[in-house]
C-alpha positions in Angstrom: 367.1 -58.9 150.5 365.1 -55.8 151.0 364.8 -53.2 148.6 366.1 -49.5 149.4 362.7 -47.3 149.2 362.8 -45.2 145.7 362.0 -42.1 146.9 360.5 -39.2 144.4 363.7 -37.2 144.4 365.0 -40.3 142.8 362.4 -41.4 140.8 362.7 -37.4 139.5 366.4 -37.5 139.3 366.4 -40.2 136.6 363.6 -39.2 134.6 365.2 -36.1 134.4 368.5 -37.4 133.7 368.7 -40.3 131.9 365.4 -39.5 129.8 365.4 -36.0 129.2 361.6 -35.7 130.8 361.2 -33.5 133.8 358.5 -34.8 136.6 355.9 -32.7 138.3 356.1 -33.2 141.8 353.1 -35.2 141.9 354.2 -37.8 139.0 357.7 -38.1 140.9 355.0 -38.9 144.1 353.0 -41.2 142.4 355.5 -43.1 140.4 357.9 -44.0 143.4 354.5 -44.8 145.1 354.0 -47.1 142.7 357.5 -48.6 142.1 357.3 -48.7 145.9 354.4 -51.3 146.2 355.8 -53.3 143.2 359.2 -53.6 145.2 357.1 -54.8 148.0 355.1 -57.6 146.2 358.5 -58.8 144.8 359.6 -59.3 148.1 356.5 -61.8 148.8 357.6 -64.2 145.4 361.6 -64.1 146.7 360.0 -65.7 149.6 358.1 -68.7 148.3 359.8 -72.0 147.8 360.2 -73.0 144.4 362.9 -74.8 144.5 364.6 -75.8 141.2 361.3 -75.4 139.1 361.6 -72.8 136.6 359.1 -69.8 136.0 355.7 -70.5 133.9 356.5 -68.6 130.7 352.9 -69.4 129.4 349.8 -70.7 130.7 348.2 -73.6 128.3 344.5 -74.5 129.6 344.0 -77.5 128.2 347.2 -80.1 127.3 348.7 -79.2 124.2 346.7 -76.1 123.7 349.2 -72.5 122.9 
């Protein structure tokens, strides 16, 4: 499943929209930039075979340790 690029028209759109905060053309740039690339590394864990294990909710060191 590939993501549909968010593109700063978008990324404007909603900020405007749904939270009342206009963008600078630059923000709406570097925002769906960002967003962009996160989409992208997402697309790298979808790949990996986990199988039925579960995600690590916390990391313990040492056995028995919070």
């Amino acid at each position: 499943m590939n993501a549909t690029p968010m593109t700063p028209e978008t990324i404007a759109a909603i900020a405007s929209q749904s939270l009342g905060m206009p963008l600078t053309e630059a923000d709406a740039q570097a925002t769906a930039a960002m967003l962009n690339a996160l989409a992208a590394d997402m697309q790298a864990f979808r790949k990996m075979p986990l199988g039925d294990d579960e995600p690590a909710t916390t990391f313990a060191a040492a056995e028995g340790q919070p």
